[in-house]
N, CA, C and O atoms as a MOPAC input file, in Angstrom:
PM7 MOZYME 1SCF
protein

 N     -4.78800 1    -6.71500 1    15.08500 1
 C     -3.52900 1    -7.27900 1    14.64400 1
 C     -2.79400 1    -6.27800 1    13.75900 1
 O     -3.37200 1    -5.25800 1    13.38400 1
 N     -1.31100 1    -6.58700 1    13.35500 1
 C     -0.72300 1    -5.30800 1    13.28700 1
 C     -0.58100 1    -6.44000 1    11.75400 1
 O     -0.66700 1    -7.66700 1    11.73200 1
 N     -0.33500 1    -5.44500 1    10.55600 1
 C     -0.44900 1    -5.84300 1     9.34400 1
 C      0.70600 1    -4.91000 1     8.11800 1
 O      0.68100 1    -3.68300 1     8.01700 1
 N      1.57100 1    -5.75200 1     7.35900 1
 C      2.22600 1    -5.25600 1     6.68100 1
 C      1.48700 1    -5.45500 1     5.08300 1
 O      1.07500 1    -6.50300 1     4.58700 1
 N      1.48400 1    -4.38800 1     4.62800 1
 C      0.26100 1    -4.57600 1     3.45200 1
 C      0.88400 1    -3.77100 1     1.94800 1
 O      1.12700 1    -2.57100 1     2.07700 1
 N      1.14300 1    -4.41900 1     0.52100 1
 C      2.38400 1    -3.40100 1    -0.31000 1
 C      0.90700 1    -3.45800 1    -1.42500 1
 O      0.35800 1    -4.47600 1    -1.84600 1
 N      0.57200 1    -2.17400 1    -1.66900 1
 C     -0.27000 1    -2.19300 1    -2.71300 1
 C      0.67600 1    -1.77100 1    -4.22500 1
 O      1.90400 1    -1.81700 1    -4.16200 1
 N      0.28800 1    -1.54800 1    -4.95800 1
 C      0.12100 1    -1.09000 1    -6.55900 1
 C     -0.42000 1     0.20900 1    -6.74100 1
 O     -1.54700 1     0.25300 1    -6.24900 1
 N     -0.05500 1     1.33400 1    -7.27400 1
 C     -0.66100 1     2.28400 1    -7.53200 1
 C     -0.99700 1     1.97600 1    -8.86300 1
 O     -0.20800 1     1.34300 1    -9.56300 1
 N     -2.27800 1     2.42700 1    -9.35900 1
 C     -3.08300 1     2.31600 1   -10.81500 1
 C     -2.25400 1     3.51900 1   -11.67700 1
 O     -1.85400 1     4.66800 1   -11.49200 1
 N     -2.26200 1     2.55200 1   -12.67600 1
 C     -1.23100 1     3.56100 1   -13.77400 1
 C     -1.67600 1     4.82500 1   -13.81300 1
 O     -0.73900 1     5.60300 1   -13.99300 1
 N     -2.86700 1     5.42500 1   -13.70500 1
 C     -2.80800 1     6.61800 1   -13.94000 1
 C     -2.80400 1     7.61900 1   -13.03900 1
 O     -3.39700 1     8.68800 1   -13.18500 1
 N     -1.93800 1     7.19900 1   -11.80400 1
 C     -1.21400 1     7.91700 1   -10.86400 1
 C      0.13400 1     7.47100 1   -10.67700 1
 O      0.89400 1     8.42400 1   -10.50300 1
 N      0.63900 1     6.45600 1   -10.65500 1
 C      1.99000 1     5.72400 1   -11.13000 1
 C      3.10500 1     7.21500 1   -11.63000 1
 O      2.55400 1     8.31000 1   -11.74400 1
 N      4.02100 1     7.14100 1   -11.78600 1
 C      5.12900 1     7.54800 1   -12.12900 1
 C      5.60000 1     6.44300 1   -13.13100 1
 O      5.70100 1     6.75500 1   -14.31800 1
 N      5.95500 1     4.90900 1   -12.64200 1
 C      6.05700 1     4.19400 1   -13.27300 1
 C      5.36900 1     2.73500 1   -13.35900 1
 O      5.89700 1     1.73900 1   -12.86700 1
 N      4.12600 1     2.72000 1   -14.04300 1
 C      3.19900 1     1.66800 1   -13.31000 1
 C      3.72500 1     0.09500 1   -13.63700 1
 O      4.02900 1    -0.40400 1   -14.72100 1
 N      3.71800 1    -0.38100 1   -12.53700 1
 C      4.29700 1    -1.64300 1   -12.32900 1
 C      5.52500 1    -1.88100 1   -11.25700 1
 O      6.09300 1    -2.91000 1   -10.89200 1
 N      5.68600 1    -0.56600 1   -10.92500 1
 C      7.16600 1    -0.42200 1   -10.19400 1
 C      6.37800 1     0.70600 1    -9.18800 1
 O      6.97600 1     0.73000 1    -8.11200 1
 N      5.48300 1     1.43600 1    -9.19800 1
 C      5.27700 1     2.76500 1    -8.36300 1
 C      4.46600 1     1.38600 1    -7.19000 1
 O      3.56800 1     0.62700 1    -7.55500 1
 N      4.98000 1     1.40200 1    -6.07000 1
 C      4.17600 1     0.49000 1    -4.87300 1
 C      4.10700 1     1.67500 1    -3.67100 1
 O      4.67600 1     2.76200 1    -3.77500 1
 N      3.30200 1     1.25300 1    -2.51300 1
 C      3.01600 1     2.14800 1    -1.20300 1
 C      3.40900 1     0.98800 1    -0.70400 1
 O      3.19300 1     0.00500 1    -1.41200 1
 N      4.01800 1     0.80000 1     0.50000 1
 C      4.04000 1    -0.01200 1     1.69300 1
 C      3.27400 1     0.81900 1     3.01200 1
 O      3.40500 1     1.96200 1     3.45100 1
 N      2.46200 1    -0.27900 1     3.38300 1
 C      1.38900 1     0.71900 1     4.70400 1
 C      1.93200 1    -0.67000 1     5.94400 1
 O      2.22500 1    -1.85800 1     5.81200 1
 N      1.85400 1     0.22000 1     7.02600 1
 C      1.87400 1    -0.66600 1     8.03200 1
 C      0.73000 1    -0.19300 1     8.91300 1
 O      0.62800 1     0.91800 1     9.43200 1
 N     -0.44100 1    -1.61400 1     9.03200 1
 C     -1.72500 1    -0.71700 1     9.77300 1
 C     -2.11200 1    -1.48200 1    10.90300 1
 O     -1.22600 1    -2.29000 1    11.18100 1
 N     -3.06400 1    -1.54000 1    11.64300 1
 C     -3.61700 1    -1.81900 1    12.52600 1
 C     -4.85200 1    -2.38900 1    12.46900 1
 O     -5.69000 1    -1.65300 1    12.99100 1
 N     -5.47100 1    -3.79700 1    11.88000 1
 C     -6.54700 1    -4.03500 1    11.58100 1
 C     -7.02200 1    -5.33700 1    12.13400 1
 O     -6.15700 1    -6.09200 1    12.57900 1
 N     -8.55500 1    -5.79400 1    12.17900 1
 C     -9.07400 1    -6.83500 1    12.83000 1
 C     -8.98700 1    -7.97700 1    11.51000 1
 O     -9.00200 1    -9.07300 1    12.07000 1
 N     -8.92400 1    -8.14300 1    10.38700 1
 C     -8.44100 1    -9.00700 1     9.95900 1
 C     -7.43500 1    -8.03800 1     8.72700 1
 O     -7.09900 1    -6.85700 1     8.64400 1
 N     -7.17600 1    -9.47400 1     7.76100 1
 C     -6.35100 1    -8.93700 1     6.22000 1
 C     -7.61600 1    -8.05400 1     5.29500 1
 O     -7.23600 1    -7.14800 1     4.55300 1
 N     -8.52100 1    -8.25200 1     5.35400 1
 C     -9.87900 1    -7.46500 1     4.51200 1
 C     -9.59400 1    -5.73800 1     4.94400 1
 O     -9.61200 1    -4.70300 1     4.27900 1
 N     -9.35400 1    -6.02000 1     6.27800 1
 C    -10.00100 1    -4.63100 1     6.86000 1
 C     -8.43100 1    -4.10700 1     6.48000 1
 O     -8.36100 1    -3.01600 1     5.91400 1
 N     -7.60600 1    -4.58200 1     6.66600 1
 C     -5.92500 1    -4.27600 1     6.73500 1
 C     -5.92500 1    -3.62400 1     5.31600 1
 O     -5.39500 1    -2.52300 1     5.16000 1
 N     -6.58000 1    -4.36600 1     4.16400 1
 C     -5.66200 1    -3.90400 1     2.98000 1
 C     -7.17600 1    -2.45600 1     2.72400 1
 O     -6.81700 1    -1.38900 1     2.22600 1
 N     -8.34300 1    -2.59500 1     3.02300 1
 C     -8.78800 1    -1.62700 1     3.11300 1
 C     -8.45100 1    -0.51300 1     3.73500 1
 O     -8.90100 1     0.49100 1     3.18300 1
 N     -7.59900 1    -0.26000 1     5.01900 1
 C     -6.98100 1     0.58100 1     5.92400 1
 C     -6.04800 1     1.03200 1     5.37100 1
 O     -5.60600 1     2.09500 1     5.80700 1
 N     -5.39600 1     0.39400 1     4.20200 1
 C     -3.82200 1     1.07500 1     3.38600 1
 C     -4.31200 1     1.49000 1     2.55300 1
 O     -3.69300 1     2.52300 1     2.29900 1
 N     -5.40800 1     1.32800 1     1.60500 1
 C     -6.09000 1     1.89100 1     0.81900 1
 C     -5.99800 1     3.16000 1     1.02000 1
 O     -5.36400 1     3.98000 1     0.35600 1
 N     -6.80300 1     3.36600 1     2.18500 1
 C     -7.16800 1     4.90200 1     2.76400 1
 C     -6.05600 1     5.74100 1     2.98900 1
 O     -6.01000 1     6.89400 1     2.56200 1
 N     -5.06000 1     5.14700 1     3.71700 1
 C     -3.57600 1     5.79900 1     3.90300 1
 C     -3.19000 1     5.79700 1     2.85400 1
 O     -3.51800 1     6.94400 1     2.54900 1
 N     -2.50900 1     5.22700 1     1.59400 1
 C     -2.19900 1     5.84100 1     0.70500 1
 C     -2.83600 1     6.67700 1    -0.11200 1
 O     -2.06100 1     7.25300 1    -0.87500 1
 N     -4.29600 1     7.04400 1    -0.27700 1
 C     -5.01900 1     7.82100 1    -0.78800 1
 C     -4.47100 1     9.60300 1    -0.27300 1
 O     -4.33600 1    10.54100 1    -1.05900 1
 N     -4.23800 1     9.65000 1     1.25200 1
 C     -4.14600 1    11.06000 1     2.04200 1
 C     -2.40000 1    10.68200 1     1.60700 1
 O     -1.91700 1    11.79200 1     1.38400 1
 N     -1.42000 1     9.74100 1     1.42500 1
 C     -0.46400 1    10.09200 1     0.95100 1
 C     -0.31100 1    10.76600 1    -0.12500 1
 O      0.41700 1    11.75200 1    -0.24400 1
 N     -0.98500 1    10.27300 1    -0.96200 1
 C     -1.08900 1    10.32100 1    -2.65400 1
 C     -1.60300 1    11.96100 1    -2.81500 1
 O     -1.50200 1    12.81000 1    -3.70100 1
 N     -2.26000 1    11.90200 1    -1.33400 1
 C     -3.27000 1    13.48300 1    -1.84700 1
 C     -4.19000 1    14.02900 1    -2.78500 1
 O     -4.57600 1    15.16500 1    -3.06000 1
 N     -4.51600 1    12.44100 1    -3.34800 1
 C     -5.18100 1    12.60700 1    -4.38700 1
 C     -6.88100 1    12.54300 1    -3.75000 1
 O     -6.97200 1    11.89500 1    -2.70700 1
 N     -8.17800 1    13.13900 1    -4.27500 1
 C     -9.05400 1    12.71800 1    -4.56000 1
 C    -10.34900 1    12.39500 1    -4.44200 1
 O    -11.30200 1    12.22400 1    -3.68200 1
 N     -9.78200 1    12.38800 1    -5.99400 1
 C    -10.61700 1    11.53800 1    -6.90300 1
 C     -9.97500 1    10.81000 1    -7.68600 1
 O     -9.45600 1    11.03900 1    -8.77800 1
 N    -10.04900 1     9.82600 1    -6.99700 1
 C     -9.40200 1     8.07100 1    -7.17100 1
 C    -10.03700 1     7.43700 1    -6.70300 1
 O    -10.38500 1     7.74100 1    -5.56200 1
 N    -10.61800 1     6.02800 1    -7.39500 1
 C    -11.06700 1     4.80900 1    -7.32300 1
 C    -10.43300 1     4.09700 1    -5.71500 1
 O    -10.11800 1     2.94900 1    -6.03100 1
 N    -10.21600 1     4.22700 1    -4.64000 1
 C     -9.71500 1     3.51800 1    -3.85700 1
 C     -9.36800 1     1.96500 1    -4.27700 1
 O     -8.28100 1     1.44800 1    -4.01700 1
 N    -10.01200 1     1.56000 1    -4.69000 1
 C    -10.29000 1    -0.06300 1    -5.21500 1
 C     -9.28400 1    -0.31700 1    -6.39200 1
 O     -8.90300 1    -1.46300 1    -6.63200 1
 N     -8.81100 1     0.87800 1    -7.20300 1
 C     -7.78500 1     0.68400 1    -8.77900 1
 C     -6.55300 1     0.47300 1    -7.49500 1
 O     -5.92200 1    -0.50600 1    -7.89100 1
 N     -6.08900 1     0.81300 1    -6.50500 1
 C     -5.03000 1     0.20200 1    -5.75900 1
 C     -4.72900 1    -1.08900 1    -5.12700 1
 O     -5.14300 1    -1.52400 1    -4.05300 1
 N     -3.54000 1    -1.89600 1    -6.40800 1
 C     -4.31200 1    -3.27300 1    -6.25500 1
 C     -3.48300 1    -3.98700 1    -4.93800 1
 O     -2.27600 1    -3.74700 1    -4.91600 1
 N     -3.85900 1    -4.58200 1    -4.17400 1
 C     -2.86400 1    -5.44700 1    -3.44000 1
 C     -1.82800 1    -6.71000 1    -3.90700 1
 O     -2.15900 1    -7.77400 1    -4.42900 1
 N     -0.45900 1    -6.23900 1    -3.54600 1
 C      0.28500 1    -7.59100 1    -3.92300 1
 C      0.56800 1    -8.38500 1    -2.67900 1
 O      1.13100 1    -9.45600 1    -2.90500 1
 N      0.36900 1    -8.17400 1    -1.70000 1
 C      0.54000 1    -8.73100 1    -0.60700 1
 C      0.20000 1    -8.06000 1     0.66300 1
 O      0.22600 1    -6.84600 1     0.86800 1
 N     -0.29100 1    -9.48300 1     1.92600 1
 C     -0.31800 1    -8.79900 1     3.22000 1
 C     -0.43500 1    -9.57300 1     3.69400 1
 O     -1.37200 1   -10.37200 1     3.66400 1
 N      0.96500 1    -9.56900 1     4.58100 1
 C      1.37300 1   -10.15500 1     5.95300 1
 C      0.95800 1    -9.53600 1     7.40400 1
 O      0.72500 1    -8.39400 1     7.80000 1
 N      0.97500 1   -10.78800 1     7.99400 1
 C      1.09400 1   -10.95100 1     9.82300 1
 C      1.79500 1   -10.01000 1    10.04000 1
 O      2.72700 1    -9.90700 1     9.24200 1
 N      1.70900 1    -8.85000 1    11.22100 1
 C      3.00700 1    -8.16900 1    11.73100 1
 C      3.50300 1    -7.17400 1    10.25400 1
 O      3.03700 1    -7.10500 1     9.11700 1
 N      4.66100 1    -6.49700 1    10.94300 1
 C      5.15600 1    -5.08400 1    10.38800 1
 C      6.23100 1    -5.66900 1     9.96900 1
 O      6.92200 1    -6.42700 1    10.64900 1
 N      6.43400 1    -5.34100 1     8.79900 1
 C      7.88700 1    -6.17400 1     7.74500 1
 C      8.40200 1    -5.06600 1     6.82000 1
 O      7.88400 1    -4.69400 1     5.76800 1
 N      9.56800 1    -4.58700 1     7.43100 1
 C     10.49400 1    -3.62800 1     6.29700 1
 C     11.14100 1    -3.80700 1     5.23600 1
 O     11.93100 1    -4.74900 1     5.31100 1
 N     11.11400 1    -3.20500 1     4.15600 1
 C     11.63000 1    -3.33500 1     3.13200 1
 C     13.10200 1    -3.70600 1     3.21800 1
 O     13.60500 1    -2.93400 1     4.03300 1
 N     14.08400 1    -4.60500 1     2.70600 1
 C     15.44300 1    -4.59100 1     3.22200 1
 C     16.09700 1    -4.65900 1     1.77800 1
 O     17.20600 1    -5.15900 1     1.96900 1
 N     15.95200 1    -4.41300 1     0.50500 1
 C     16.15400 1    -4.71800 1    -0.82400 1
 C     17.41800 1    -3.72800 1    -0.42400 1
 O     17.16200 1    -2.58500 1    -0.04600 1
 N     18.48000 1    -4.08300 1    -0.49200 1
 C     19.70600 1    -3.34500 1    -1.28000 1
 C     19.76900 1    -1.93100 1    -2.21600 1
 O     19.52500 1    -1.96000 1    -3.42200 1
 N     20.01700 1    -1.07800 1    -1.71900 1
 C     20.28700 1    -0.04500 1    -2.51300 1
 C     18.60800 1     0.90300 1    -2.44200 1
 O     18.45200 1     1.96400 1    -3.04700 1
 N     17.78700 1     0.41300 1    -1.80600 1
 C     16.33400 1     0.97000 1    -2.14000 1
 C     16.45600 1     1.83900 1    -1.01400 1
 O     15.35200 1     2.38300 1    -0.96400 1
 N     17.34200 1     2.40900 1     0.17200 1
 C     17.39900 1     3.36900 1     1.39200 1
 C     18.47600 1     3.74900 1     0.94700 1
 O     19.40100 1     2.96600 1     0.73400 1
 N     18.53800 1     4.97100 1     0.73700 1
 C     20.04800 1     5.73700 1     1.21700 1
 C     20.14000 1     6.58700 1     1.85500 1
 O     21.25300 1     7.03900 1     2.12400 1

């Protein structure tokens, strides 16, 4: 199943923690494996490591691939 998944980066990779998020769009057999699968992708984004995979917290994960549409956040 295809999975839209927005983690949290842990403050001490943050820029601004509470506001620094990854959006992953992955490919997984359930939500467990999904938010574990963005884990990993934002880790080779981040380029970091040595990082806790697990300090990246999940705020959500949906069914299907869902784009960001917030106003002013694409230019």
């Amino acid at each position: 199943m295809k999975y839209t998944v927005l983690l949290m980066r842990p403050d001490y990779v943050a820029d601004r923690f509470g506001e620094d998020t990854y959006l992953a769009f992955v490919t997984a057999r359930s939500p467990t494996l999904a938010i574990k699968a963005a884990r990993l992708e934002v880790l080779r984004a981040d380029d970091i490591a040595a990082v806790n995979r697990e300090d990246y917290h999940p705020l959500f994960t949906l069914n299907g691939w869902h784009n960001d549409i917030t106003p002013g956040k694409f230019r």
